[in-house]
N, C-alpha and C positions, 0 to 999 in steps of 0.2 A: 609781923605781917605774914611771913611764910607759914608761918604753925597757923592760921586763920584761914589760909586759903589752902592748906593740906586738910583741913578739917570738914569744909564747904564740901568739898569732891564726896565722901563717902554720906554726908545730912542731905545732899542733894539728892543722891543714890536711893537714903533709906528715906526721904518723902514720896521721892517717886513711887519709888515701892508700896510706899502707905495707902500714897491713892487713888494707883491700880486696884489696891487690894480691896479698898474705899469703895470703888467705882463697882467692881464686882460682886461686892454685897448687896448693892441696892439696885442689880440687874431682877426682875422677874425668876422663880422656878421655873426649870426647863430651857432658858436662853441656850445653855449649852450644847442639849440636845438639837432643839431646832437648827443653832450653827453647824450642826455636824454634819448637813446636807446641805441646808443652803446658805452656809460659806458666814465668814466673818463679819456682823452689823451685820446679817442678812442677804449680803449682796454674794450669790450664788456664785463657784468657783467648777461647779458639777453641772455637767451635759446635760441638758434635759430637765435640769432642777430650776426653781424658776427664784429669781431674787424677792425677798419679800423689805428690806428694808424699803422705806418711804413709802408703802402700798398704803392708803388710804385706812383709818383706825377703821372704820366699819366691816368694808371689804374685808379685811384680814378678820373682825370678829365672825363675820358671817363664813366666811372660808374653813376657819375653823371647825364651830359648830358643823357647820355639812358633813364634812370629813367624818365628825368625830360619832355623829346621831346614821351617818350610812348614807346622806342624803345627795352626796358627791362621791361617785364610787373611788374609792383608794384603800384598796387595804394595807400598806402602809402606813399610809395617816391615821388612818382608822384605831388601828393598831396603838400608837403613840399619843393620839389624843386621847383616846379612850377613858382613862381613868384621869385625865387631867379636867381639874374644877372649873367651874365657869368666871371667877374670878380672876382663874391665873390663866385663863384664856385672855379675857381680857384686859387682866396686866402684860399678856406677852404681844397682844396686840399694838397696844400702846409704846410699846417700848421698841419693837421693830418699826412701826411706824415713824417714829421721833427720829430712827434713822440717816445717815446720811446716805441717799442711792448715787453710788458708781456704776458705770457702765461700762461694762461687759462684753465688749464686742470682740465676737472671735474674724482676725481676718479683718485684712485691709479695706476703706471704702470702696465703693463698686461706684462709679460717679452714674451713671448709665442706670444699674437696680435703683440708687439716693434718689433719684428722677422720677422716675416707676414709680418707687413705694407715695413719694410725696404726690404724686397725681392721684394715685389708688386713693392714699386716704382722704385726699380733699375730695375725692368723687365719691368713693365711702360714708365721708361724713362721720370720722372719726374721732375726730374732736365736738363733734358733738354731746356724745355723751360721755368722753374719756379726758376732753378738754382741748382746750386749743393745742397747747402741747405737748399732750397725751400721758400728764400727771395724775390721771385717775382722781376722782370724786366720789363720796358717799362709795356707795356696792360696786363703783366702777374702779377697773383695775387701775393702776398706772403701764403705762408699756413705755414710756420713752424709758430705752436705758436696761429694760426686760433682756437677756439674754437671748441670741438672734434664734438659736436652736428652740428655744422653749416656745420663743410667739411664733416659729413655722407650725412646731408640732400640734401645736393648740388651736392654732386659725384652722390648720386641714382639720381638725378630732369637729370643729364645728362645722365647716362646709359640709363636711362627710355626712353630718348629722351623730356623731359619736359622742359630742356632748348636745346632749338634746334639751338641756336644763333649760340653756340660754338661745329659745327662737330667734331672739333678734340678732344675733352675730351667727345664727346660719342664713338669717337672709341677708345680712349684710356682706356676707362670701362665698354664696349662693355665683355658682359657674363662673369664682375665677379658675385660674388654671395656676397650676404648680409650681411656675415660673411668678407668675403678680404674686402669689402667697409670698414666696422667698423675695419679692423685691421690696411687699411690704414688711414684712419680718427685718429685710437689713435694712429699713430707714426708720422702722420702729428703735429697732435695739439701737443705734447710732444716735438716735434724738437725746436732748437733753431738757 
């Protein structure tokens, strides 16, 4: 019985192995790369980078393509999609999507901004078209669980009119002020 369970410890060892190694063959081209910014399964570990695990399969194919045709200015992205096919755009979409989204919250609850932000969006009307729980739909993001830095910097790039792609999220943050941004940002990134 000892020589049987000395043997178990290193089979157990080299299955594991096998089907990481398993797992990792049958990830999309590129998975690598896009982890390298934003963060392991996609869920972003970098300031300002935005999590793309659980982002809606559309959303992220059409995120892409922008990027990649110039249509969403990054050059960055631009950069790294560029020469990637439209097949393994949307194998990579598929496969971050299938994700499981963690959340990211930098920094303790704010019971007072959790307030704020859930009046903002019920008066916003953001589960409207992001959903009741703001799991994103079809081209619509997901935010619950978004990194609190990313949906401040993103909400003002719209108010501001700096992303001018999407009208309707500058009229929908059309003369908040910098304080409701940040208290919708921390009850967004905090949402599940």
């Amino acid at each position: 019985m000892k020589s049987l369970l000395a043997i178990k410890g290193p089979l157990l060892a080299a299955l594991f192995l096998s089907l990481t190694t398993l797992a990792a063959e049958h990830q999309p081209p590129h998975v690598a790369l896009c982890e390298s910014c934003h963060g392991p399964g996609g869920n972003s570990i970098t300031p300002n980078t935005p999590s793309i695990a659980a982002q809606p399969l559309t959303f992220l194919e059409n995120q892409m393509v922008y990027f990649r045709e110039g249509l969403r200015p990054a050059p960055v992205m631009q950069a790294i999609l560029k020469p990637i096919k439209d097949e393994d755009l949307v194998a990579l979409a598929k496969y971050f999507s299938a994700q499981k989204a963690k959340v990211v919250a930098a920094g303790p609850v704010d019971k007072a901004k959790m307030a704020r932000g859930a009046e903002l969006a019920q008066e916003r009307h953001c589960g409207q078209c992001h959903m009741p729980k703001y799991q994103g739909q079809g081209q619509m993001a997901r935010l619950a669980g978004q990194r609190e830095d990313y949906l401040y910097q993103s909400m003002v790039e719209y108010r501001d009119g700096k992303r001018s792609a999407d009208t309707t999220m500058t009229e929908v943050l059309l003369g908040l002020k910098d304080e409701d941004v940040r208290a919708l940002a921390h009850f967004m990134a905090r949402s599940e």
